[in-house]
TORKOL-4160 file (C-alpha; in steps of 0.2 Angstrom, whole numbers, padded with zeros to 4 digits, m for minus):
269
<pt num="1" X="m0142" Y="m0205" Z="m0379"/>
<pt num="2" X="m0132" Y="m0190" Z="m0373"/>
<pt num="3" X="m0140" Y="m0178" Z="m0388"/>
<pt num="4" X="m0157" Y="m0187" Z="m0384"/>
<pt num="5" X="m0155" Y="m0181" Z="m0367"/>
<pt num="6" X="m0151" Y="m0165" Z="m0369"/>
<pt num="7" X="m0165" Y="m0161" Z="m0383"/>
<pt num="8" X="m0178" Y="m0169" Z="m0372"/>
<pt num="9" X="m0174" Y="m0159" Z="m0357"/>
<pt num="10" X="m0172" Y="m0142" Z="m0367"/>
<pt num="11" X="m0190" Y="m0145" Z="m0373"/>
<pt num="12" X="m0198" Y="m0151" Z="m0354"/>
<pt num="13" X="m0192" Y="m0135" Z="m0348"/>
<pt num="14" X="m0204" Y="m0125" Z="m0341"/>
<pt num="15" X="m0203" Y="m0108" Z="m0354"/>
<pt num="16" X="m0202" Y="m0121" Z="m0368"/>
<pt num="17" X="m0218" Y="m0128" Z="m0363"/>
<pt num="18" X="m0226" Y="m0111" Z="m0361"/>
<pt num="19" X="m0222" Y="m0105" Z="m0379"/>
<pt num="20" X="m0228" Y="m0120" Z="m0386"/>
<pt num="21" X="m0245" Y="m0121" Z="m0377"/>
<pt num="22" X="m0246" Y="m0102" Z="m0381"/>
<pt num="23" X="m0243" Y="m0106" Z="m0399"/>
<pt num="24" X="m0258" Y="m0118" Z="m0399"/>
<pt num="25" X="m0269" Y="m0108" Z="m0390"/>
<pt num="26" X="m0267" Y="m0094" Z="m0404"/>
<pt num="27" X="m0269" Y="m0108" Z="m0417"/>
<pt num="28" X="m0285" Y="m0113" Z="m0411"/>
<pt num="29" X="m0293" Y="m0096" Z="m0408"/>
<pt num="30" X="m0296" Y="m0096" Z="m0427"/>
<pt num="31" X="m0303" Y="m0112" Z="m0428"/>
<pt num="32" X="m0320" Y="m0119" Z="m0422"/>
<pt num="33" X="m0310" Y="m0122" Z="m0406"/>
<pt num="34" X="m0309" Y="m0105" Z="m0403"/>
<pt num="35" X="m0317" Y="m0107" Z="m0384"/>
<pt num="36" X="m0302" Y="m0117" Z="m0380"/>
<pt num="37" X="m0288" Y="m0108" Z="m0388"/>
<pt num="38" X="m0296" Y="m0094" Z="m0376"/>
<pt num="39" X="m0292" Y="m0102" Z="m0360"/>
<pt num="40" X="m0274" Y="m0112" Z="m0366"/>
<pt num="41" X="m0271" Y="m0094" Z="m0366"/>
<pt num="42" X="m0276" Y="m0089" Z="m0349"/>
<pt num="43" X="m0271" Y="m0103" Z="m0342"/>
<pt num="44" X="m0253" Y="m0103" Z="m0351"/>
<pt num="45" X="m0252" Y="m0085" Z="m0346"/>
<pt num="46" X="m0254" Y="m0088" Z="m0329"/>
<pt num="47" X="m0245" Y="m0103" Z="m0328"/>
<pt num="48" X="m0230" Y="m0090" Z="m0336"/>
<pt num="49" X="m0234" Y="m0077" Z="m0319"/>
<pt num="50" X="m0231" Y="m0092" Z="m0305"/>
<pt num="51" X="m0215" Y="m0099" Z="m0316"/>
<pt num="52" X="m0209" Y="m0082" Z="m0313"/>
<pt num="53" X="m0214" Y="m0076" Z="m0299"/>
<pt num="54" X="m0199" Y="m0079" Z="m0286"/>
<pt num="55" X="m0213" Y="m0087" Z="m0270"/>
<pt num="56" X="m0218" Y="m0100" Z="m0282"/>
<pt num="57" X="m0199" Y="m0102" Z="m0289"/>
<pt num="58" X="m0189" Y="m0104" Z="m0273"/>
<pt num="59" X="m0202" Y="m0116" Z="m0266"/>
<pt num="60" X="m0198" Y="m0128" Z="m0279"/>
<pt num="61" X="m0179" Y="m0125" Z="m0277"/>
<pt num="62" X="m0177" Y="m0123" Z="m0259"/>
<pt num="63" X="m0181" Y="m0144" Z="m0256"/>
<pt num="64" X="m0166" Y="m0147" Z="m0267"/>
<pt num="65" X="m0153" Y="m0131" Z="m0262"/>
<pt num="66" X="m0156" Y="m0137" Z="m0243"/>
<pt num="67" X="m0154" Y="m0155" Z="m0244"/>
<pt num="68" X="m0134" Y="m0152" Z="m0240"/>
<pt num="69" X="m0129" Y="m0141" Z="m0230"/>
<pt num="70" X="m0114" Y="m0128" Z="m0235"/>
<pt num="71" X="m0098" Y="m0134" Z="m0230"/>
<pt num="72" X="m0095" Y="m0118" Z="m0220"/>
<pt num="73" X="m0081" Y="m0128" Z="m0208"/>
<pt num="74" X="m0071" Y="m0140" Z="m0218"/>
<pt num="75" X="m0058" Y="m0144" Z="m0202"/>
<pt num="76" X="m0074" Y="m0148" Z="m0192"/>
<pt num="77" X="m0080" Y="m0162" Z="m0204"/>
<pt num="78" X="m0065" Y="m0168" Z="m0211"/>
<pt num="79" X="m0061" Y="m0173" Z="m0193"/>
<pt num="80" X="m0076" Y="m0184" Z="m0191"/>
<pt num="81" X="m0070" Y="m0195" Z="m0209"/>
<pt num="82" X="m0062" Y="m0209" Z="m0207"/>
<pt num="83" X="m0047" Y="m0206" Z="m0221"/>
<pt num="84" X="m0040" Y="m0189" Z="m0226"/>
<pt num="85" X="m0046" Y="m0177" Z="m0239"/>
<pt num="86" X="m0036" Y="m0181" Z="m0254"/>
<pt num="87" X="m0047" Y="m0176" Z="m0267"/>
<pt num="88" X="m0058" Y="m0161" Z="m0272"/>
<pt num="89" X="m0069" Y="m0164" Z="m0288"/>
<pt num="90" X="m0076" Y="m0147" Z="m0295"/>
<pt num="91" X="m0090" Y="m0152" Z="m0310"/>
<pt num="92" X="m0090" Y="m0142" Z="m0326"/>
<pt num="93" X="m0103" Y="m0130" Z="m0329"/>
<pt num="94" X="m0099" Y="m0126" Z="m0348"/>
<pt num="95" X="m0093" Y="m0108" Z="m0358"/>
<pt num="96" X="m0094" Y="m0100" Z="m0373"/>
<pt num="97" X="m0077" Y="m0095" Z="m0379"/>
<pt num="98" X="m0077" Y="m0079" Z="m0388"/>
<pt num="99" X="m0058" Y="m0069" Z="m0391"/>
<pt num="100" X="m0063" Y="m0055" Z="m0388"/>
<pt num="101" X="m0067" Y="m0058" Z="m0369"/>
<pt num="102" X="m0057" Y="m0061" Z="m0356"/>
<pt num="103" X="m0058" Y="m0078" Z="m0348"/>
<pt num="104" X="m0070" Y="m0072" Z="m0335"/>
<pt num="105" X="m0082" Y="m0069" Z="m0347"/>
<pt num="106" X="m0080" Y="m0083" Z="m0356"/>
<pt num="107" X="m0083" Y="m0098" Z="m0342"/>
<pt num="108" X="m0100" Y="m0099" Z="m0336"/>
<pt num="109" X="m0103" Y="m0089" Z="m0321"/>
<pt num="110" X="m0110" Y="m0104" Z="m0312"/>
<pt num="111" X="m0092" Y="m0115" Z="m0316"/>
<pt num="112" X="m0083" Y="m0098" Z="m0311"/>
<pt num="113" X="m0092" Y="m0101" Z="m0292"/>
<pt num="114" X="m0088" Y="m0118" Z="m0292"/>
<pt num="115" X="m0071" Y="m0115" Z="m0293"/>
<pt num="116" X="m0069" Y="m0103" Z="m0282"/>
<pt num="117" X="m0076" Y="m0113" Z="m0268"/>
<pt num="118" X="m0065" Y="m0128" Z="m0274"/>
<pt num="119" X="m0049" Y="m0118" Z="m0273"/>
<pt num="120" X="m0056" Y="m0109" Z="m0254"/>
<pt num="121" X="m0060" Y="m0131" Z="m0247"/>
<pt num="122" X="m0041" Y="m0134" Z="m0256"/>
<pt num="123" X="m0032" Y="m0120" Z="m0246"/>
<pt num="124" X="m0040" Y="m0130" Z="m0229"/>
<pt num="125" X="m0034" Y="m0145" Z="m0237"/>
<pt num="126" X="m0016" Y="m0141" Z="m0247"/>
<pt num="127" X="m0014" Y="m0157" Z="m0247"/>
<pt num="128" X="m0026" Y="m0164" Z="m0258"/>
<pt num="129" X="m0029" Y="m0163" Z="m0276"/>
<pt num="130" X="m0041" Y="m0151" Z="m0285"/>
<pt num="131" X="m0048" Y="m0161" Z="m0300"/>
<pt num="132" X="m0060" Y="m0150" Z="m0313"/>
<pt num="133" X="m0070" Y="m0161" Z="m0324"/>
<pt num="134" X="m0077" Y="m0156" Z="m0340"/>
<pt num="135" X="m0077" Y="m0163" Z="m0357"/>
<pt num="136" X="m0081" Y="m0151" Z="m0376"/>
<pt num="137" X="m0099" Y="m0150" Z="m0376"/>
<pt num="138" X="m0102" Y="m0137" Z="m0390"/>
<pt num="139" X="m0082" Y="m0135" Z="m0400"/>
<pt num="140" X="m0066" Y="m0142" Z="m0397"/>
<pt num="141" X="m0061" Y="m0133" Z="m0379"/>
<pt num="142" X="m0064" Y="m0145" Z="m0365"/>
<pt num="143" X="m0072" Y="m0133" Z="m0351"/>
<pt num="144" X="m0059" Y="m0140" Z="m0338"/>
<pt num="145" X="m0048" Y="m0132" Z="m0348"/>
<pt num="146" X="m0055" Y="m0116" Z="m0349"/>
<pt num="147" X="m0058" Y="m0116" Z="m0331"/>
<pt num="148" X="m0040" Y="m0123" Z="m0328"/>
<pt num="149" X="m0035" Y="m0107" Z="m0338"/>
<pt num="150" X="m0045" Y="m0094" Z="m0329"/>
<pt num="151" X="m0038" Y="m0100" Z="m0310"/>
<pt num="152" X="m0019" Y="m0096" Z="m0319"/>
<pt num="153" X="m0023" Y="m0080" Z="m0326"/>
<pt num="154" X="m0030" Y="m0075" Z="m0308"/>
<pt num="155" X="m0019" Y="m0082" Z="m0298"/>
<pt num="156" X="m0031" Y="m0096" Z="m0289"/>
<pt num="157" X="m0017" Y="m0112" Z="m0289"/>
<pt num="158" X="m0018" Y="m0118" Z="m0273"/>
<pt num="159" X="m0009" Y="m0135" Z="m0276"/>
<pt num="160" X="m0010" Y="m0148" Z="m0286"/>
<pt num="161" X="m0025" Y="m0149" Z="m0302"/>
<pt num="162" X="m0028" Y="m0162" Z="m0312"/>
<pt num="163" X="m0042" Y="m0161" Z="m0328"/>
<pt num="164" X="m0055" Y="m0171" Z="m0334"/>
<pt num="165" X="m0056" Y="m0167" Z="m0350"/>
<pt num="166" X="m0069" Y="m0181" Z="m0359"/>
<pt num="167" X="m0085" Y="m0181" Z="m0348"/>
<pt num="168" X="m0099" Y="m0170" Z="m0353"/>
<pt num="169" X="m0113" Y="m0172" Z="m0342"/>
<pt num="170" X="m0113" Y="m0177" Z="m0323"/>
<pt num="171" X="m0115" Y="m0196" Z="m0323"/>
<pt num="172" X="m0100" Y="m0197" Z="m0336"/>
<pt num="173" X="m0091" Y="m0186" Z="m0322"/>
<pt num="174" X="m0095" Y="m0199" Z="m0310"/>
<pt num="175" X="m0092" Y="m0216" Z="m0318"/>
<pt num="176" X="m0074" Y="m0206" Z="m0325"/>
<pt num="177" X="m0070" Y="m0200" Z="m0307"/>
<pt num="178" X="m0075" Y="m0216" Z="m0301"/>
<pt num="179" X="m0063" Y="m0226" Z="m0314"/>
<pt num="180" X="m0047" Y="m0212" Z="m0310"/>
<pt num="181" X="m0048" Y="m0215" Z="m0288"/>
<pt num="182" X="m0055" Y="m0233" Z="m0287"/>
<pt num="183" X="m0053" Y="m0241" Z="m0269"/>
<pt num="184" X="m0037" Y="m0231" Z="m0264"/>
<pt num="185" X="m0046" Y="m0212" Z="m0262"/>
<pt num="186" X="m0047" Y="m0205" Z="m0245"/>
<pt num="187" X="m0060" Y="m0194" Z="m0242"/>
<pt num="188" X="m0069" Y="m0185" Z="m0256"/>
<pt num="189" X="m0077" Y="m0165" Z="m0258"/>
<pt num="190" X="m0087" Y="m0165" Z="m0271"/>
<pt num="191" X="m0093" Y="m0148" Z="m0277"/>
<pt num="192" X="m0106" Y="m0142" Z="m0288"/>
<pt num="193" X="m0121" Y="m0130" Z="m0287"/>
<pt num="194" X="m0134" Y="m0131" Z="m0274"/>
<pt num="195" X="m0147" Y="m0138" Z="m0284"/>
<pt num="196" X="m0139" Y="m0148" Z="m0293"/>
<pt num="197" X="m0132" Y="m0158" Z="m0278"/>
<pt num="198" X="m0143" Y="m0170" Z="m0275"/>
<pt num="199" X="m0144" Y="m0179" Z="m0292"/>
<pt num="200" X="m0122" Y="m0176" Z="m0289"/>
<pt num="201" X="m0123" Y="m0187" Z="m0275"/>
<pt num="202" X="m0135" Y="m0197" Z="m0282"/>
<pt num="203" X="m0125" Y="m0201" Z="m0297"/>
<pt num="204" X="m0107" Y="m0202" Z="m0290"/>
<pt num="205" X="m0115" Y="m0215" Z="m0276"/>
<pt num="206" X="m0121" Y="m0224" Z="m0288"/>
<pt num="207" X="m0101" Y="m0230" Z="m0294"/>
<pt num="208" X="m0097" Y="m0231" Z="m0276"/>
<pt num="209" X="m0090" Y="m0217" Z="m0270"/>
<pt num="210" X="m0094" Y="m0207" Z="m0254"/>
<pt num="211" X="m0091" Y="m0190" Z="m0256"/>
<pt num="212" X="m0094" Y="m0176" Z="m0247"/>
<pt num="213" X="m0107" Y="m0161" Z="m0253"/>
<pt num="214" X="m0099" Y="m0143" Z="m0253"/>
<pt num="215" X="m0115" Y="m0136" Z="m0261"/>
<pt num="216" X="m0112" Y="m0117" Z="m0267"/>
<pt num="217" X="m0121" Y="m0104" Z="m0279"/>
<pt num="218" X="m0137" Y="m0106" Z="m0268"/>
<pt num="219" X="m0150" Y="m0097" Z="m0276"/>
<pt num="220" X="m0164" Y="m0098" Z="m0263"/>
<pt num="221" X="m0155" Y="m0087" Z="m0248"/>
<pt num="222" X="m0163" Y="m0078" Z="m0233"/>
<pt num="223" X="m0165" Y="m0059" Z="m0232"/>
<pt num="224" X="m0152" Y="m0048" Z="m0223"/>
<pt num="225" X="m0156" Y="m0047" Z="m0205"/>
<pt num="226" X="m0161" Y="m0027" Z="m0204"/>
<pt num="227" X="m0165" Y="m0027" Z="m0223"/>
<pt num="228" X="m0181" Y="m0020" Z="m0227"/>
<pt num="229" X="m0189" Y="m0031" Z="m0243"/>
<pt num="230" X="m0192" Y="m0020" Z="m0260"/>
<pt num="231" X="m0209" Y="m0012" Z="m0264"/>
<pt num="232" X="m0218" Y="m0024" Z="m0274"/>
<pt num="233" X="m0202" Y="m0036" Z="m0276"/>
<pt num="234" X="m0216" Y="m0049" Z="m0268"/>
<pt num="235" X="m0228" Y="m0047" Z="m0283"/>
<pt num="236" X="m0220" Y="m0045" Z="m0301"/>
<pt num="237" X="m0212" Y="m0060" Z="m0310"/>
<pt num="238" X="m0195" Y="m0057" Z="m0316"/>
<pt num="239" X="m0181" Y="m0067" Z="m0327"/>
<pt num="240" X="m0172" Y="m0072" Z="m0310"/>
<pt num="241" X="m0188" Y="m0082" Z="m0305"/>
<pt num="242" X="m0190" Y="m0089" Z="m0319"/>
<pt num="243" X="m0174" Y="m0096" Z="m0320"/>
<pt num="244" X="m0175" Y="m0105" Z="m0303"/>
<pt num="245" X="m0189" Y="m0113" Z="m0311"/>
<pt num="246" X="m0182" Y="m0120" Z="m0323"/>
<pt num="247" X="m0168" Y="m0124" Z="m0312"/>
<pt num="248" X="m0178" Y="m0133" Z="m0302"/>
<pt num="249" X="m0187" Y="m0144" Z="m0318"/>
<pt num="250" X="m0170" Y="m0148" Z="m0325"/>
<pt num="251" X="m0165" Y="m0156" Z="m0308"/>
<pt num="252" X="m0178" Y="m0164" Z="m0305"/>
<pt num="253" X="m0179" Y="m0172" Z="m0322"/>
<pt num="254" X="m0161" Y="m0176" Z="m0322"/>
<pt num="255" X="m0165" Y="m0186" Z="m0305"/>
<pt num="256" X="m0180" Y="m0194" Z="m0315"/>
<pt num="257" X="m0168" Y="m0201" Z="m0328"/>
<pt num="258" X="m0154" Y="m0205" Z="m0316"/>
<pt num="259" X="m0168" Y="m0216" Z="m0310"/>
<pt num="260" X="m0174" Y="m0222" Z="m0326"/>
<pt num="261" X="m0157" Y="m0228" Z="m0331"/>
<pt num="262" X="m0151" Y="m0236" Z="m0314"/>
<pt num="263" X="m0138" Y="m0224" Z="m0311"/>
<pt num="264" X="m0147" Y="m0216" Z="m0295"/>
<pt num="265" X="m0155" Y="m0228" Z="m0282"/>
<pt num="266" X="m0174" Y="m0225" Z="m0278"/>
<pt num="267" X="m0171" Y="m0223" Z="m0262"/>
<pt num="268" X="m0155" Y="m0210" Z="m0265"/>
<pt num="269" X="m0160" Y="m0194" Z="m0253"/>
């Protein structure tokens, strides 16, 4: 089920469905269909312009970045749980490990954010324990591991870490997160990307826990006050764009299936 997954959502993504709908509008320009492959073409190409063009982008990202609010003041809503902070759960965002890059290089740029955020909400809470989850998904190398690894070599230890070294996905997270604090947890920080939060929330309610969202890596962020926008920045589609696009589909799927499989309630937020 879990390759399942992850085939089916790699070819549900929004460039993957481009290509191939280019690919058969280009088939049927030289067939008797030729009228058609003519505009799959016009309408795959534009379709390719409002993936990547960053108006259309953030206003599908933006509803699931500003469902939870950044924990800017950790004392201020620790004080209104009813138990302590006594854990931190950073989720895994994979790596690539290559030897002839240094770790920072090597953990996705994504998982590096993550962590620091984890290690900044551990230093208002030195008490608590900092847990990164994150099983082997491609090789041997569990990416809490690799992430475990990078905050030694860069001096983040902020207090005490423990790993998670089997889950591979985010409902495995949960379900092994729920299994390692049962009843006795205090309060919980759970932290991951922006928009990837809600189907976070979603999933690690769904084995009965309560955490708290520290959302981060925010992709959708107002302009500078005083900062004048770029000429022609509002027009041309870029890579960026296109990447909260398919940000966007891939969480919005993953909610989907969550639903599908029971493991998020309909009426989660």
């Amino acid at each position: 089920m879990f390759v399942i997954s992850k085939l089916a959502g790699a070819v549900l993504m929004p460039l993957s469905l481009l290509v191939l709908a280019g690919i058969a509008g280009l088939v049927l320009l030289f067939t008797r269909y030729g009228r058609w492959g003519r505009g799959v073409l016009i309408v795959t190409v534009a379709a390719l312009y409002l993936a990547s063009w960053e108006p259309t982008a953030s206003r599908l990202l933006a509803p699931l970045e500003q469902r939870y609010p950044a924990l800017l003041d950790p004392a201020g809503i620790a004080e209104g749980e009813e138990a302590p902070v006594t854990d931190i759960v950073v989720l895994g965002h994979g790596h690539r490990l290559d030897p002839q890059l240094p770790v920072t290089a090597q953990a996705n740029a994504d998982g590096v954010t993550r962590v620091l955020e984890g290690v900044r909400l551990q230093r208002h809470f030195p008490q608590s324990t900092l847990w990164l989850t994150g099983g082997a998904v491609r090789g041997d190398t569990p990416n809490s591991a690799v992430l475990h690894r990078l905050m030694g070599e860069v001096g983040l230890d902020a207090g005490a870490v423990e790993r998670l070294a089997e889950p591979r996905n985010t409902a495995e997270e949960a379900r092994a997160m729920a299994e390692r604090l049962g009843d006795e947890a205090g309060s919980i920080i759970l932290v991951t990307e922006a928009s990837h939060m809600p189907r976070a929330m979603g999933l690690f309610r769904g084995q009965g826990l309560k955490p708290i969202p520290a959302p981060t890596r925010h992709r959708v962020r107002e302009r500078e006050p005083g900062a004048e926008a770029h000429p022609g920045h509002g027009l041309r589609p870029s890579v960026h764009a296109l990447h909260m696009t398919e940000r966007a589909f891939h969480e919005y799927l993953g909610i989907a299936w969550g639903r599908i499989r029971g493991e998020i309630r309909a009426a989660e937020r």
